[in-house]
Backbone bond lengths (Angstrom), bond angles and torsions (degrees), N, CA, C in turn:
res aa  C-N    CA-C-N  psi(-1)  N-CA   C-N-CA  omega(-1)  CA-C   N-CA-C  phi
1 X - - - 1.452 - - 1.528 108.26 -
2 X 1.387 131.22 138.36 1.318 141.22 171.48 1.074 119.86 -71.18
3 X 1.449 124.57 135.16 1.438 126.50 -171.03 1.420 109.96 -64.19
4 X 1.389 121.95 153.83 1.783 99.38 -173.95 1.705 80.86 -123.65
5 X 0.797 108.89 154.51 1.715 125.63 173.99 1.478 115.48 -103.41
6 X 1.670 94.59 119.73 1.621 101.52 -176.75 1.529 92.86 -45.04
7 X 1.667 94.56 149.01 1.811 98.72 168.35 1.519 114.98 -99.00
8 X 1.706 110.17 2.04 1.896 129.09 175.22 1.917 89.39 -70.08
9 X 1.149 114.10 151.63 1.286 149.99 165.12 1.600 98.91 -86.59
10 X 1.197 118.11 164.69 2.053 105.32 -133.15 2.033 66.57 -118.17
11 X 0.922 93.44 144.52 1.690 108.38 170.32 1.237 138.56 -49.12
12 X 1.153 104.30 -67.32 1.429 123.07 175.89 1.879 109.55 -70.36
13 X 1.345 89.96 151.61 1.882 98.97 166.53 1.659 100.71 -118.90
14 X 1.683 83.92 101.83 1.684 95.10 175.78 1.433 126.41 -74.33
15 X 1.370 105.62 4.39 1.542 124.00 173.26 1.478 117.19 -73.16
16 X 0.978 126.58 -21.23 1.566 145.56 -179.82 1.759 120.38 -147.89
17 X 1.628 90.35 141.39 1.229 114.33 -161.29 1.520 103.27 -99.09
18 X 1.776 118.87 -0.25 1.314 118.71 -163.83 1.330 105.65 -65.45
19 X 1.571 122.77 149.25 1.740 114.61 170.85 1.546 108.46 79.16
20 X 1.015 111.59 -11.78 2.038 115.90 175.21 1.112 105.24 -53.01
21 X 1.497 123.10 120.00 1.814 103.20 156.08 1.572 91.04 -109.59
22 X 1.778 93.75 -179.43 1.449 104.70 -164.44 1.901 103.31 -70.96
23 X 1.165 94.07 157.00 1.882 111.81 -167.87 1.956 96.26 -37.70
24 X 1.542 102.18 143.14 1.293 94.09 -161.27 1.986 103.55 -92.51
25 X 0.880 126.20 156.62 1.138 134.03 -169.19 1.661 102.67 -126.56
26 X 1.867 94.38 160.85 1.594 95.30 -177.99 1.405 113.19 -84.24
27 X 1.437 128.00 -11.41 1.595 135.70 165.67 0.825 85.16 -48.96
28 X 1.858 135.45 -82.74 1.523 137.64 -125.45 1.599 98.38 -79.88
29 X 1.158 107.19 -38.64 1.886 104.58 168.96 1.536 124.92 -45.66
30 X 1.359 109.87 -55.54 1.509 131.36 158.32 1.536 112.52 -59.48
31 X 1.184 127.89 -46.01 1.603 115.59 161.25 1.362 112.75 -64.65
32 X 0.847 147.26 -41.51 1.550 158.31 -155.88 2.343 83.36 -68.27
33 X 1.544 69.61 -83.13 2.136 80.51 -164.36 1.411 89.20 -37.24
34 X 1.262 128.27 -71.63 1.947 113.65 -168.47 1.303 103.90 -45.72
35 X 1.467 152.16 -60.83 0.926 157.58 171.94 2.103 116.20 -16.17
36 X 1.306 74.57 -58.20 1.938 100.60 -169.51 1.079 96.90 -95.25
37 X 1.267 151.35 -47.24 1.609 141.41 142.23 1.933 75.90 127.45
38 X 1.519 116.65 41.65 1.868 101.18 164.93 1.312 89.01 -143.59
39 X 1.386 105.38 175.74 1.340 138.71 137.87 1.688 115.50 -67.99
40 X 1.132 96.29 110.08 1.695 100.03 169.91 1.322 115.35 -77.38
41 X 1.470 120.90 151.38 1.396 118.33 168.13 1.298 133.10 -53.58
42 X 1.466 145.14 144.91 1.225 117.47 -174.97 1.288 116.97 -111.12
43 X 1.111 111.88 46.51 1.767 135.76 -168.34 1.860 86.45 -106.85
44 X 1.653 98.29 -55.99 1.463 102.81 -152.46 1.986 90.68 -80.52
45 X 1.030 119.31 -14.89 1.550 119.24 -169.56 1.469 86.73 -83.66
46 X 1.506 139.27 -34.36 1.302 134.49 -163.42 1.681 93.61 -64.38
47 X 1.373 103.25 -53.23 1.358 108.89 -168.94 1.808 118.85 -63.71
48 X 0.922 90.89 -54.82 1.507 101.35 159.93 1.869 118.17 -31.48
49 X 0.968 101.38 -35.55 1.542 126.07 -162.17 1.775 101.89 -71.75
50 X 1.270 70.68 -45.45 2.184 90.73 -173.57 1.575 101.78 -70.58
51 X 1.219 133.72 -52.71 1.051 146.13 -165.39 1.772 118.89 -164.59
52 X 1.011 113.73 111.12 2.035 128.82 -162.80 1.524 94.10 -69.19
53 X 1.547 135.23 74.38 1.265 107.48 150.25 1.810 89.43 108.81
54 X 1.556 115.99 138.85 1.373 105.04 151.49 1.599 89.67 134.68
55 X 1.636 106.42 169.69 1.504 110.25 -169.92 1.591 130.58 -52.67
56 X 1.089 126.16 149.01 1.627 120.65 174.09 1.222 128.41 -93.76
57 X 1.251 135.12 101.99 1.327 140.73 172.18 1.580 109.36 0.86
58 X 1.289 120.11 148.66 1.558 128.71 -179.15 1.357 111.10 -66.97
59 X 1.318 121.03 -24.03 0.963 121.49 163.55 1.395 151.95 -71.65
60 X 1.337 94.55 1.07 1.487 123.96 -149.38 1.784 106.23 -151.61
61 X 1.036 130.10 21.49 1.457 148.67 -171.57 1.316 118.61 -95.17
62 X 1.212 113.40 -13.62 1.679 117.68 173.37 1.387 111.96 -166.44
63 X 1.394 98.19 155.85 1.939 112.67 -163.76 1.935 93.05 -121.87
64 X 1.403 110.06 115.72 1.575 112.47 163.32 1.536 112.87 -66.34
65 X 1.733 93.43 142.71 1.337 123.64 -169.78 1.631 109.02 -100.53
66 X 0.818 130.26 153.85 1.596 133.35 172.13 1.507 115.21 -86.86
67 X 1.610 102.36 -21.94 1.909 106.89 -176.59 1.569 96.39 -150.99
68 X 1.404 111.46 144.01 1.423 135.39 -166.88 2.294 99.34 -52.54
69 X 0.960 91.47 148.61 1.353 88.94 164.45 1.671 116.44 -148.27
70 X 1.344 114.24 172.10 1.647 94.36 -179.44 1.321 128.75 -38.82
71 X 1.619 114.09 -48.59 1.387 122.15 155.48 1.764 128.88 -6.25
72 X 1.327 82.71 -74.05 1.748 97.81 -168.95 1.822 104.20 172.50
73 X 1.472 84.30 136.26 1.971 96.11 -173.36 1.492 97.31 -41.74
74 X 1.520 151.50 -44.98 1.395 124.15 -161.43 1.713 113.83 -136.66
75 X 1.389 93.90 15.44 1.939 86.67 167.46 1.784 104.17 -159.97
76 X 1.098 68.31 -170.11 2.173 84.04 171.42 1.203 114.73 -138.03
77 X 1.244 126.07 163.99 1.261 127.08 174.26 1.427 118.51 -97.66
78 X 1.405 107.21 147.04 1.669 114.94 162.61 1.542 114.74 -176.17
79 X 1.890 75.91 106.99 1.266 115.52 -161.76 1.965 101.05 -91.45
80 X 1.151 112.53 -52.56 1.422 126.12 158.92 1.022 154.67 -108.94
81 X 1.249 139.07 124.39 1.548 135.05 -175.17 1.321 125.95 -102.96
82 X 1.106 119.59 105.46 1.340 128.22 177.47 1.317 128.88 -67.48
83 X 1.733 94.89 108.32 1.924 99.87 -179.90 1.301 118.02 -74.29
84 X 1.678 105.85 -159.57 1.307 110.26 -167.94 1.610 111.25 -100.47
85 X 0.895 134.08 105.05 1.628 116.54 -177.89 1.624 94.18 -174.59
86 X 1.509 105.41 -157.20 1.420 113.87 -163.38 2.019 95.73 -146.84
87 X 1.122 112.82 22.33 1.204 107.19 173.76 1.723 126.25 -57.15
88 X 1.352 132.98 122.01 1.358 142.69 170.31 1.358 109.75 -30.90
89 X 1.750 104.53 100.90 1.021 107.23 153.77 1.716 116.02 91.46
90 X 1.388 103.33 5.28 1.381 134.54 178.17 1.731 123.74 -97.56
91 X 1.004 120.06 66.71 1.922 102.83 170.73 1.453 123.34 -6.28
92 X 1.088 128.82 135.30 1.417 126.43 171.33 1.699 97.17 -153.17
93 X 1.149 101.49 155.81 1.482 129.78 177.94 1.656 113.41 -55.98
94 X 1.246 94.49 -33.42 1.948 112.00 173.64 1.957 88.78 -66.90
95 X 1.147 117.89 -22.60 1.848 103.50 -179.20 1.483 114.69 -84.49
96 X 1.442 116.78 14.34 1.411 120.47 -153.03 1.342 82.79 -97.51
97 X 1.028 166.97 30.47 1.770 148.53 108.59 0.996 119.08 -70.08
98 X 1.098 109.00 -48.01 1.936 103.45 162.33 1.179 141.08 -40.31
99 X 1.944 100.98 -62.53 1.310 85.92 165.44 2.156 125.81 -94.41
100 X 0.887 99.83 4.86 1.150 117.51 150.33 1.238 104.08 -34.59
101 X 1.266 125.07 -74.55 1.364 137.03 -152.69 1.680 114.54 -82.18
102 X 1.321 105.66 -37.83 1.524 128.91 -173.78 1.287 115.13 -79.78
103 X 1.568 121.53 -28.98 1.398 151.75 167.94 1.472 109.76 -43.33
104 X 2.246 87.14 -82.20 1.406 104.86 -166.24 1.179 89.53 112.34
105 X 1.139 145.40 13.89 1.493 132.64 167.79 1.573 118.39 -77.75
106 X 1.192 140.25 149.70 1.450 149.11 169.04 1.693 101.71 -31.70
107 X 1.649 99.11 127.74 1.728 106.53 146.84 1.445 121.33 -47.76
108 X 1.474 113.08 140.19 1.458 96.67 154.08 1.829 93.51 106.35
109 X 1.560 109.46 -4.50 1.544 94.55 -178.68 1.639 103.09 -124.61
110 X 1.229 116.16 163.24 1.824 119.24 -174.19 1.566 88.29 -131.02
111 X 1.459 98.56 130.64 1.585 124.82 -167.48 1.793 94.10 -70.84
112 X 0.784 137.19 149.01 1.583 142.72 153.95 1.379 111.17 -112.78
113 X 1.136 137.81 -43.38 1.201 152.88 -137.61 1.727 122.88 -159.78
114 X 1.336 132.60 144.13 1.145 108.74 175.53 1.935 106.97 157.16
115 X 1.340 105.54 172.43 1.625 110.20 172.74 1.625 116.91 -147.72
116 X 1.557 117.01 13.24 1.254 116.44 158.87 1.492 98.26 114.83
117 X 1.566 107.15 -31.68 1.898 97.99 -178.99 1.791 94.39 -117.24
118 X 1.489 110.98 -21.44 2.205 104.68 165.30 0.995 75.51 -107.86
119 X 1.655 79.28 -175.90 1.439 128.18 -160.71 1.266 100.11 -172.78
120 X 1.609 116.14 149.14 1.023 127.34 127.15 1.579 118.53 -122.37
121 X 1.354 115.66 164.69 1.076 96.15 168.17 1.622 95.32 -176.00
122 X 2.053 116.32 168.88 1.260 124.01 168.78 1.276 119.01 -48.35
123 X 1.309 140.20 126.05 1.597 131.90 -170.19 2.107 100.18 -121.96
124 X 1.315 81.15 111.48 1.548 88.18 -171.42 1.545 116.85 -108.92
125 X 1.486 110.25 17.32 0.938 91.40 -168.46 2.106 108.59 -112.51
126 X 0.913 92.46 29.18 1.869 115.48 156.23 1.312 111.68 -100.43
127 X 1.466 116.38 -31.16 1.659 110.05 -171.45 1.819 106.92 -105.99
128 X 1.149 110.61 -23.04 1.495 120.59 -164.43 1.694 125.32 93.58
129 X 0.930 136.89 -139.63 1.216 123.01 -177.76 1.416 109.73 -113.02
130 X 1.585 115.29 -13.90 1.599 120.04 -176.86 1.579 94.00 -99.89
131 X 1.013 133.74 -28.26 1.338 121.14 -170.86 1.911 101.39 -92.95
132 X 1.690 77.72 170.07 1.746 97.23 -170.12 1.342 106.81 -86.69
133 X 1.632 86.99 121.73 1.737 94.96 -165.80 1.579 104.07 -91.96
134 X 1.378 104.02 167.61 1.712 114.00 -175.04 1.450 92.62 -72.32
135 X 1.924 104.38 -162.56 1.352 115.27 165.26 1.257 93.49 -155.98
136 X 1.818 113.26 151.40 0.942 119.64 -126.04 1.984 95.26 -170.19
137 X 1.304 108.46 150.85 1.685 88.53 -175.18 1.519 77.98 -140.86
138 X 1.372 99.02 147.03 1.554 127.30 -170.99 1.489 105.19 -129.06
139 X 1.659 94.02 135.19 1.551 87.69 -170.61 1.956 92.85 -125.97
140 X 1.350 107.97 117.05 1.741 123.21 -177.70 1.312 111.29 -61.31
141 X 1.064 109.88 -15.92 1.928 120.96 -177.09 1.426 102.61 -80.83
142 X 1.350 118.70 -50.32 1.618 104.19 177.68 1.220 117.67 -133.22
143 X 1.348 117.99 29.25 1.264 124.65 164.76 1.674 116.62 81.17
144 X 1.017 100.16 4.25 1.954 105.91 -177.41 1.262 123.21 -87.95
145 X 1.314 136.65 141.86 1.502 129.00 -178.96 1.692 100.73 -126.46
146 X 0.982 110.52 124.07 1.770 120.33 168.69 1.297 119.95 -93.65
147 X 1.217 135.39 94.92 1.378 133.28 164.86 1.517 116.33 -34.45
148 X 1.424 129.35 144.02 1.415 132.37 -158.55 1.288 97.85 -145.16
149 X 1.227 129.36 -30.38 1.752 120.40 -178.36 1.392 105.45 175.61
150 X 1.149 122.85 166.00 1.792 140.73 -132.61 1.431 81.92 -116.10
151 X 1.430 133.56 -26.54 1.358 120.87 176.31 1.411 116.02 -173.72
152 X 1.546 124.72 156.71 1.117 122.25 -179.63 1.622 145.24 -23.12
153 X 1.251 85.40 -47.63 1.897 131.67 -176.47 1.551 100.89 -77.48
154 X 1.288 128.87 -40.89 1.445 145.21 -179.03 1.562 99.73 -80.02
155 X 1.105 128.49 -55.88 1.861 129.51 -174.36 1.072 92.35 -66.55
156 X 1.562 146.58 -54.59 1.495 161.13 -172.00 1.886 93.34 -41.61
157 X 1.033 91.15 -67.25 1.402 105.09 178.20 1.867 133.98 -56.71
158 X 1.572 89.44 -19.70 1.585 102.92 -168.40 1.901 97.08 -107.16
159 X 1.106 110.78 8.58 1.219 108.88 -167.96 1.769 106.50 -86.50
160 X 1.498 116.01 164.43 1.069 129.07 176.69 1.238 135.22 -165.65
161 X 1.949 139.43 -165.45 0.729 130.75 172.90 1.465 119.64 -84.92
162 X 1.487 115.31 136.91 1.684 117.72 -178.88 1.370 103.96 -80.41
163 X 1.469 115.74 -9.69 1.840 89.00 157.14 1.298 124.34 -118.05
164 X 1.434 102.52 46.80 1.293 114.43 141.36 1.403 121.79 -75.87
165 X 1.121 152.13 -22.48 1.629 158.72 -119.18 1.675 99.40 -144.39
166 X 1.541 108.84 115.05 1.269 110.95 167.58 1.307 110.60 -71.21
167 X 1.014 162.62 -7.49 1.422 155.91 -164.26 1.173 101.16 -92.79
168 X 1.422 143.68 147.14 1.217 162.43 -111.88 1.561 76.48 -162.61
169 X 1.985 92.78 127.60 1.216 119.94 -172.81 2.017 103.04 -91.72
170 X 1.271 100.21 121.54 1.839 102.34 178.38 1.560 118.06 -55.99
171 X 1.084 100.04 -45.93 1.523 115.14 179.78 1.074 103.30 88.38
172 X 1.236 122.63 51.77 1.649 121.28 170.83 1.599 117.25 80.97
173 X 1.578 109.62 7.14 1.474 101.39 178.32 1.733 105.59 -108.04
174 X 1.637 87.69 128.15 1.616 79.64 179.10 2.038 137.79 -67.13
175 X 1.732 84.13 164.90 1.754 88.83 -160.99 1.860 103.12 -57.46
């Protein structure tokens, strides 16, 4: 049988090490969920697995939106994903009470992604903390959260290139 070649654009940007935490382990997985008080998806633990955290392939840099947001009239960005670890000076998903809290964003969600005024992140608080939460991008500037996909594996899937999209990216200044 012939090899068939994923037709996805490969995830990671192996060009940069920014956002890397160290190789993820099943302790730090199990510390993490006690930590964050969920079950993580195991779509995003697969990924995690490959590489802990760190930039997203060009291909793979933004997820389309159905309605404009501060961002840009038809997507968001996600450029990085934040693993699990404690590296200097690094975001990690273990900071998702913090800035949770420091934000103003909703209980009940674990940051993946983000720059202090977006967000994306796991939204658990339709499923609870054992169930598979949506994803969802939250914006700290005006208090709004947009649902983006029914599950990890599904956003994974809905993702793409940001220069695909004629709309001119704000850069974080609101609409």
């Amino acid at each position: 049988m012939a090899d068939v070649e994923d037709p996805q654009p490969p995830f990671w940007d192996g060009g940069s090490d920014r956002g890397v935490q160290p190789p993820l382990s099943d302790r730090a997985v199990l510390e993490a969920e006690r930590l964050l008080k969920v079950r993580l998806p195991a779509a995003l633990l697969d990924l995690l697995r490959e590489r802990n955290g760190g930039l997203t392939a060009s291909g793979r840099d933004a997820f389309p939106t159905g309605r404009a947001t501060s961002w840009a009239p038809d997507h968001v960005p996600f450029d990085l994903v934040m693993g699990i670890g404690r590296r200097e000076d690094t975001l990690s998903m273990l900071d998702s009470p913090y800035l949770v809290e420091e934000w103003g964003l909703p209980a009940g969600v674990v940051l993946i992604s983000g720059d202090g005024h977006h967000w994306i992140g796991l939204d658990y608080r339709a499923c609870g903390p054992y169930g598979e939460p949506s994803v969802a991008w939250f914006d700290a500037d005006d208090g709004s959260d947009l649902p983006l996909a029914a599950n990890f594996r599904a956003f994974v899937r809905g993702l793409t290139s940001a220069d695909g999209f004629d709309g001119e990216q704000d850069g974080g200044s609101p609409a």
